[in-house]
C-alpha positions in Angstrom: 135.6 -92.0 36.7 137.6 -89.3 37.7 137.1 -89.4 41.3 137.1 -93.0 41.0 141.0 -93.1 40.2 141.6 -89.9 43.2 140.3 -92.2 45.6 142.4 -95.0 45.0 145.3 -92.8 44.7 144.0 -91.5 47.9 143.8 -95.1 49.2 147.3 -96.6 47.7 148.7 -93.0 49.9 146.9 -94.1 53.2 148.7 -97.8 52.5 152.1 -97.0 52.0 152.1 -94.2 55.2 150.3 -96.6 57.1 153.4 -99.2 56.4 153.1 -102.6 55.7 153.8 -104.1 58.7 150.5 -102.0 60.4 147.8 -102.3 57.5 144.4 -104.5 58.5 146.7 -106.8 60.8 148.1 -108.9 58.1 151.4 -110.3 58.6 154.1 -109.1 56.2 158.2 -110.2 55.9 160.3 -107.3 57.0 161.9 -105.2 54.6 163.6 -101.8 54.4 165.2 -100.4 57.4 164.0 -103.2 59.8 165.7 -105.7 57.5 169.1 -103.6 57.7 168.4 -103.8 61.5 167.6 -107.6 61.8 170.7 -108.6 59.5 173.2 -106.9 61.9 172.8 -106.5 65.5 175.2 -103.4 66.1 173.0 -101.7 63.9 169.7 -103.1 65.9 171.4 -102.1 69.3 172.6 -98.5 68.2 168.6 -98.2 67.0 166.9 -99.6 70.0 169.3 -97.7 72.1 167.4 -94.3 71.0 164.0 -95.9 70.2 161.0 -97.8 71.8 161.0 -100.2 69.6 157.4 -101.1 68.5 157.1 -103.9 65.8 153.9 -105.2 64.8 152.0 -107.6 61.5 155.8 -108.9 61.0 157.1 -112.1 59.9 160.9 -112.4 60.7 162.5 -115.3 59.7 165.9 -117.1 60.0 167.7 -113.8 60.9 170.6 -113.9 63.8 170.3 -111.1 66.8 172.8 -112.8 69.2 173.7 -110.2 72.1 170.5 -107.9 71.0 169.4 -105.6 74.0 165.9 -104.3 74.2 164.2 -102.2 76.9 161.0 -101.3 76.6 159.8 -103.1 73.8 156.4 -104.2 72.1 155.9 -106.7 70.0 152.4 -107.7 68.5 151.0 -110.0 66.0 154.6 -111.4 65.1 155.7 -114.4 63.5 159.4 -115.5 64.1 161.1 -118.3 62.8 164.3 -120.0 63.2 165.7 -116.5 64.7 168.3 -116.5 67.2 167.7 -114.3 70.3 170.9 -116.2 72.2 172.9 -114.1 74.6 169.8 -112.0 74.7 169.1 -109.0 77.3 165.6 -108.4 77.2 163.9 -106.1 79.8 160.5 -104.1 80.5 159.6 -105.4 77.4 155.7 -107.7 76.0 155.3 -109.9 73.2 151.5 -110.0 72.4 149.3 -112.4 69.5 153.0 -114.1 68.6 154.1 -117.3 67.2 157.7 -118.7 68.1 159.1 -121.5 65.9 162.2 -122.6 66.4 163.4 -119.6 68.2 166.5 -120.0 70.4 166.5 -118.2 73.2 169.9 -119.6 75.1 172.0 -117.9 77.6 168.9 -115.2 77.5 168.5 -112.6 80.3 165.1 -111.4 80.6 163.8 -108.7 83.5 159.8 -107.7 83.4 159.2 -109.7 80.2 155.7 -110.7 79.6 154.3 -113.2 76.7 150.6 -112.9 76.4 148.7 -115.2 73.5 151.8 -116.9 72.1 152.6 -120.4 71.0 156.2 -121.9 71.6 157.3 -124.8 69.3 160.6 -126.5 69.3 161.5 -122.9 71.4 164.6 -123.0 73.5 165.0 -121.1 76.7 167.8 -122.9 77.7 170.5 -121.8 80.1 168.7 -118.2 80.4 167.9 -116.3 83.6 164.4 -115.1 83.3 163.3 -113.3 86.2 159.9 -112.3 86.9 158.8 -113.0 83.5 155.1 -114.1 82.4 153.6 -116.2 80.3 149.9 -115.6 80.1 147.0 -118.0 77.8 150.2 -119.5 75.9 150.9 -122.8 74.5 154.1 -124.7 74.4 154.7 -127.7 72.3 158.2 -129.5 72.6 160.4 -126.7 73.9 162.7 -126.4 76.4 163.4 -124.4 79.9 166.7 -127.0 80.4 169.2 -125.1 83.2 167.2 -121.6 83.3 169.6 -120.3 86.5 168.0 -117.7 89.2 164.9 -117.2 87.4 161.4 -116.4 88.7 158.4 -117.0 86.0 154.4 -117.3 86.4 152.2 -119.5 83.8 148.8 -118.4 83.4 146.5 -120.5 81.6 148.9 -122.3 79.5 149.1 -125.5 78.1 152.8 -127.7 78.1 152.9 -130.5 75.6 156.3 -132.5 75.7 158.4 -129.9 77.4 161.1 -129.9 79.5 162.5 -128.0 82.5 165.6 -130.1 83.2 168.1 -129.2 85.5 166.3 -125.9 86.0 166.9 -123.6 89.3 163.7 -121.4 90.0 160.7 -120.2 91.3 157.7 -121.5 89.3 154.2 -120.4 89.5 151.3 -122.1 87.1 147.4 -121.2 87.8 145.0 -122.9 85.0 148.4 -124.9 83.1 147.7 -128.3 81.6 150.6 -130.8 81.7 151.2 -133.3 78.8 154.5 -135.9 79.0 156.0 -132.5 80.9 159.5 -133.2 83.1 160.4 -131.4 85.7 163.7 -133.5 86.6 166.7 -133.1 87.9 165.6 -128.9 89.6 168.3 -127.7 91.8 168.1 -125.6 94.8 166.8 -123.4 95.6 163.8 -124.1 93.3 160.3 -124.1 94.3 156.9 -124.9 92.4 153.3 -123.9 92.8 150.4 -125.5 91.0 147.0 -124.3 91.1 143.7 -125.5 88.9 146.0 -127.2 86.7 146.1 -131.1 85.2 149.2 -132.7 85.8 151.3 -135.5 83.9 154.3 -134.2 85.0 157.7 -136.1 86.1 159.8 -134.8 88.9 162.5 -137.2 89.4 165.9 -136.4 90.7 165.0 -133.2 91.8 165.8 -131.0 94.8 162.7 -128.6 95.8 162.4 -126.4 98.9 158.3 -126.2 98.3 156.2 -127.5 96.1 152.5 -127.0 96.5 149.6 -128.7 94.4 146.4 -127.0 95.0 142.9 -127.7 93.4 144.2 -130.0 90.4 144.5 -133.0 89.3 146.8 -135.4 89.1 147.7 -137.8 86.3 149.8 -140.3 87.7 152.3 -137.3 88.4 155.4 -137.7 90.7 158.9 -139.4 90.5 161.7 -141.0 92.1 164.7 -139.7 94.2 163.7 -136.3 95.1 165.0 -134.0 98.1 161.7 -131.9 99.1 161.6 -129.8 102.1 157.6 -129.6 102.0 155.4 -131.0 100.1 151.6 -128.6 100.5 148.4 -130.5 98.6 144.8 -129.3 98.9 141.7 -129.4 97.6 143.3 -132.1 94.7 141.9 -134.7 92.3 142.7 -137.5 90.2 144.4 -140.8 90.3 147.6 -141.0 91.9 151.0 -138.5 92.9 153.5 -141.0 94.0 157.5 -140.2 95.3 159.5 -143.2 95.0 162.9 -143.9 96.8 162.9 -140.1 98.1 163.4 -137.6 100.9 160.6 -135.7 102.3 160.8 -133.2 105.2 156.7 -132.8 105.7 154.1 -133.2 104.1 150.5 -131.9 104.3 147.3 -132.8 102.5 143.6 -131.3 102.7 140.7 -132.1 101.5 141.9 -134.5 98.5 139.6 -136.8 96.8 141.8 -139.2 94.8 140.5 -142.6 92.9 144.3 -144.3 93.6 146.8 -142.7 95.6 146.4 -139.5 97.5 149.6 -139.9 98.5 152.5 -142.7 97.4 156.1 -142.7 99.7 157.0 -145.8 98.8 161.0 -147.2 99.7 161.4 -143.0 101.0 161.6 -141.3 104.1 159.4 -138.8 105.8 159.6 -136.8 108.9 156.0 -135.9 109.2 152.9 -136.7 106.9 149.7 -135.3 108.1 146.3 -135.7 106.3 143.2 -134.4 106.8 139.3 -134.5 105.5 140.7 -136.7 102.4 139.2 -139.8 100.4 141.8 -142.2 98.8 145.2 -144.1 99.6 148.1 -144.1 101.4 151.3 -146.2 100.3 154.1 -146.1 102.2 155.7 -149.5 101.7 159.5 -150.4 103.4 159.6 -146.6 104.6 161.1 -144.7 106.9 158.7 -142.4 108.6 158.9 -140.0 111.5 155.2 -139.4 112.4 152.0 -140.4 110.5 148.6 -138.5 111.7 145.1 -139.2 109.7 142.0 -137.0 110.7 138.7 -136.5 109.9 138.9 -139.0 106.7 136.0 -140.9 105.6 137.4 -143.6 103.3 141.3 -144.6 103.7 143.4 -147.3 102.4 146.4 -147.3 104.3 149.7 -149.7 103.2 152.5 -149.6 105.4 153.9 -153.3 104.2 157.3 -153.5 106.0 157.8 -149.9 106.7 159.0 -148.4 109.8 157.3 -145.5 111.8 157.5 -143.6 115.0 153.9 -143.0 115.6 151.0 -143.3 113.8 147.8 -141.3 115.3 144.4 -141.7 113.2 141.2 -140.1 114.3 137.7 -140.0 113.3 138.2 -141.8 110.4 137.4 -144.8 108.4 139.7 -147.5 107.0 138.5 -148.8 104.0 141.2 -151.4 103.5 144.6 -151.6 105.8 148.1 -153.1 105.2 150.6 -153.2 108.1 152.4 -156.2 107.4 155.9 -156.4 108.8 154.7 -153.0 110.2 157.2 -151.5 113.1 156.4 -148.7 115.1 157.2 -147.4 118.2 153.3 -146.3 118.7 149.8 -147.1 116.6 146.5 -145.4 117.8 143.3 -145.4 116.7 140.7 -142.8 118.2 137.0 -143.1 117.0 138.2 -145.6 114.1 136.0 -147.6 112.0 137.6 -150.4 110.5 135.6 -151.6 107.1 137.3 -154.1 105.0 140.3 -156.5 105.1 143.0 -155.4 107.7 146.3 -157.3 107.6 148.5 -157.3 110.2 150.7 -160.1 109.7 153.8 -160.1 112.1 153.4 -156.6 112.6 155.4 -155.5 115.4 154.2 -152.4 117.8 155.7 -151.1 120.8 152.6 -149.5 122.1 149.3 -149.9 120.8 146.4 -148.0 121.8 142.5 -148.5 120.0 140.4 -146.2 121.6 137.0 -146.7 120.3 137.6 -149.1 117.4 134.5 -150.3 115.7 134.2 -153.2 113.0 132.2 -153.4 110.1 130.6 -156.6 109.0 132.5 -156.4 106.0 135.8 -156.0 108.3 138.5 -159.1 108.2 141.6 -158.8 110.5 144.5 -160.7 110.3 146.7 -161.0 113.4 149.2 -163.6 112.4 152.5 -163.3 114.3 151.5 -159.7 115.1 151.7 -158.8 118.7 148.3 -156.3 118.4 145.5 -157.0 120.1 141.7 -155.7 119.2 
């Protein structure tokens, strides 16, 4: 019995030097000197000025640490809640296995900041310059990244539900990120985004971009209306539809997409140069402005160019599943090794030059010539 009550005395010793913030991972509320430290932020500062700080199995809750400054820091298994990180300098510095409600994170500046197996909800980033920070196998419900300035981040596997990046001006990189009712509107230069395996219902309206590439992902009905983009990149992409309404494009360039609606929609916009390649699906372009148009290599294309305008438009070694040109204008159409294979409607469609160099009909091919000075 004796040695019985040594080795819990023995144990309750271990406990209490182990701390409970440390003891089998369970999550505690901060007390003692971290307490003091969380309820006034001189005190936090002059402390993390001299220390790592190293906080772990915390729960933190409804505590104020406006203008905190940490360098260095490691976080892991903590819970925060309703704490105010505003006016925030945060650098060199990882937050591991932690939960984020209602955190507010405004006017933060964060260098070499990683997040690794958190979840964001109702979390505000807002107005914060975040450069090269990363947020790896995370999940954000319902939080903001509204006017982040100068800011650099990467997304790895992480999953945006409701979430909005407003107004933002950065670099974004997302591999493996899955997009619910996520905006992107409004971005100001110089911002550019890169998507890659990722599933997209995303909204980019009213945005400036100087690149924004889209590789091996899929598309749920993303897109917008009355964006600026210098270059538009797509390969290797899935889905139903990404569609730019009333916008300005500089080029745009898409491989080996394999899309049920729309590989590409321009409709009412204007584009330099749109070149596509190896690709299955559509292309809308309806009353735009278009520079040059070339299609290779494609085995199944709708094409609608109803009452657009174009300089040239080249398509090779391709099939035309369905094709819209009426009203078309264009200085020059050609059609090199082109099989046409279901209704064609060229109603009053004017072209300067027209050249068909090996065009072949299908039986199932119906064209329409009406007013249009084209000849087959």
């Amino acid at each position: 019995m004796t040695q019985n009550k040594n080795y819990i005395r023995k144990l309750i010793v271990l406990i209490l030097s182990l701390g409970v913030y440390g003891f089998m991972g369970i999550k505690t509320e901060i007390t003692g000197d971290w307490l003091e430290r969380f309820n006034d932020v001189e005190t936090f500062n002059a402390y993390a000025s001299e220390h790592k700080v190293k906080l772990s199995d915390v729960i933190i809750k409804n505590k104020t640490t406006t203008g905190v400054i940490l360098t260095g820091a490691t976080f892991s298994n903590t819970e925060w809640e309703k704490v105010d990180f505003s006016n925030s300098h945060i650098t060199d510095s990882v937050f591991e296995d932690s939960d984020f409600t209602e955190v507010d994170f405004d006017h933060a500046t964060m260098t070499n900041v990683t997040f690794k197996n958190s979840k964001f909800v109702g979390t505000d980033f807002d107005k914060s310059r975040l450069v090269n920070v990363k947020f790896i196998n995370s999940d954000f419900l319902s939080s903001d990244f509204f006017k982040i300035i100068q800011s650099k981040i990467e997304f790895q596997d992480t999953n945006f539900e409701r979430v909005t990046f407003d107004k933002a001006q950065a670099t974004f990189s997302f591999s493996g990120a899955k997009f619910i009712n996520t905006d992107f509107t409004s971005l100001n230069v110089p911002s550019s985004l890169s998507f890659t395996k990722s599933e997209m219902d995303v909204d980019f309206s009213r945005s400036k971009i100087d690149k924004l590439e889209i590789t091996d992902s899929i598309s749920r009905r993303a897109g917008g209306s009355d964006l600026r983009i210098k270059e538009l990149t797509m390969k290797d992409n899935k889905g139903d539809r990404i569609n730019f309404g009333d916008s300005t494009i500089d080029r745009i360039t898409v491989e080996n997409a394999d899309m049920t609606d729309q590989i590409i929609g321009i409709v009412r916009s204007s584009v330099k140069d749109l070149f596509i390649v190896n690709s299955i699906g559509g292309v809308a372009a309806i009353k735009a402005t278009i520079g040059k148009i070339k299609i290779l290599n494609s085995p199944s294309i709708m094409i609608d160019v109803d009452e657009a305008t174009a300089d040239s438009i080249y398509i090779s070694n391709s099939t035309i599943k369905e094709g819209f040109f009426e009203k078309f204008k264009a200085k020059k159409l050609e059609f090199e090794n082109v099989t046409l294979d279901g209704e064609m409607n060229f109603k009053n469609a004017q072209v300067d030059q027209f050249i068909d160099k090996n065009t072949t009909q299908t039986p199932k091919a119906v064209i329409d010539l009406t007013g249009s000075n084209i000849k087959f």
